[in-house]
C-alpha positions as CSV (number, residue, x, y, z in Angstrom):
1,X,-11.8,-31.5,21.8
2,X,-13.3,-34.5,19.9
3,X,-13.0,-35.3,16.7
4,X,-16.3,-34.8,15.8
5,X,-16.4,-31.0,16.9
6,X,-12.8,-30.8,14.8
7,X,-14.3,-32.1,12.1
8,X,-17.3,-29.6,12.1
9,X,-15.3,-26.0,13.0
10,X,-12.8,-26.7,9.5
11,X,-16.2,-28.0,7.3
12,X,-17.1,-24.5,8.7
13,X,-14.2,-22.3,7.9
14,X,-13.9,-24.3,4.5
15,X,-17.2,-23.2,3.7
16,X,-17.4,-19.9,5.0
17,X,-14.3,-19.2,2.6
18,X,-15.6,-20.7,-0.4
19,X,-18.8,-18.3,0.3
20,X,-16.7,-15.1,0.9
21,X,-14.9,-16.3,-2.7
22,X,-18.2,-16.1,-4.2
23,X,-19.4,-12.9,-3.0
24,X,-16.2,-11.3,-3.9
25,X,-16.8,-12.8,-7.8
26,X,-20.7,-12.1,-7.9
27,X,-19.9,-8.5,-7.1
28,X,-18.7,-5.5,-9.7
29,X,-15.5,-4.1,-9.5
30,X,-15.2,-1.3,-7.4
31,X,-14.3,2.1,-10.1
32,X,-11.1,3.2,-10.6
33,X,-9.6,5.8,-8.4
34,X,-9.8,9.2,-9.5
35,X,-6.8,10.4,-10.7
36,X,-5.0,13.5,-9.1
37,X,-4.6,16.9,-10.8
38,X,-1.6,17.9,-12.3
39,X,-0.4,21.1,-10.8
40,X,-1.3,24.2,-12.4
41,X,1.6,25.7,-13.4
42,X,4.5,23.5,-14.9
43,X,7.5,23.2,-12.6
44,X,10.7,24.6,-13.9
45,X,14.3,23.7,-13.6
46,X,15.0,26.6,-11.0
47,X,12.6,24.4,-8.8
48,X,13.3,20.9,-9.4
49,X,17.2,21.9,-9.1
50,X,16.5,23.8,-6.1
51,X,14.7,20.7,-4.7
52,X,17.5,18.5,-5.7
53,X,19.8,20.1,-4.0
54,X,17.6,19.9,-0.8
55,X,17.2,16.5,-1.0
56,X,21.1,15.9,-1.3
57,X,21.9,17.9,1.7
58,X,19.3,16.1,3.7
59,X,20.9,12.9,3.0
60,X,25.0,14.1,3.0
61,X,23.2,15.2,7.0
62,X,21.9,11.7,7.2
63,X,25.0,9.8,6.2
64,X,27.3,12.2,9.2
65,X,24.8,11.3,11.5
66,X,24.9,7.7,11.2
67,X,28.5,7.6,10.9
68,X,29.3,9.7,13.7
69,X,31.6,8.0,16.6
């Protein structure tokens, strides 16, 4: 390729990135996502021990399996 048509394709990119830069400033900012809902009812201990205890098992299961010869 001469350089010529080098010279051309990165004016090219060079500009078409400074344009794109200039969009993205010229246009608002896109709104905040909309939060989500808390659940309706609180959770209690019974359920976040409960859970807990899940997620322990789970990884005492994980840990055997990895270490298992």
């Amino acid at each position: 390729m001469d350089r010529k048509k080098k010279m051309a394709a990165a004016l090219a990119a060079v500009r078409t990135y400074i344009q794109t830069e200039e969009e993205a400033l010229l246009t608002p900012p896109a709104p905040p996502p909309a939060v989500a809902a808390q659940p309706a009812v609180p959770q209690g201990l019974w359920g976040a021990s409960g859970r807990q205890s899940m997620m322990q098992t789970r990884n005492l299961m994980q840990l055997k399996a990895f270490h298992r010869r």
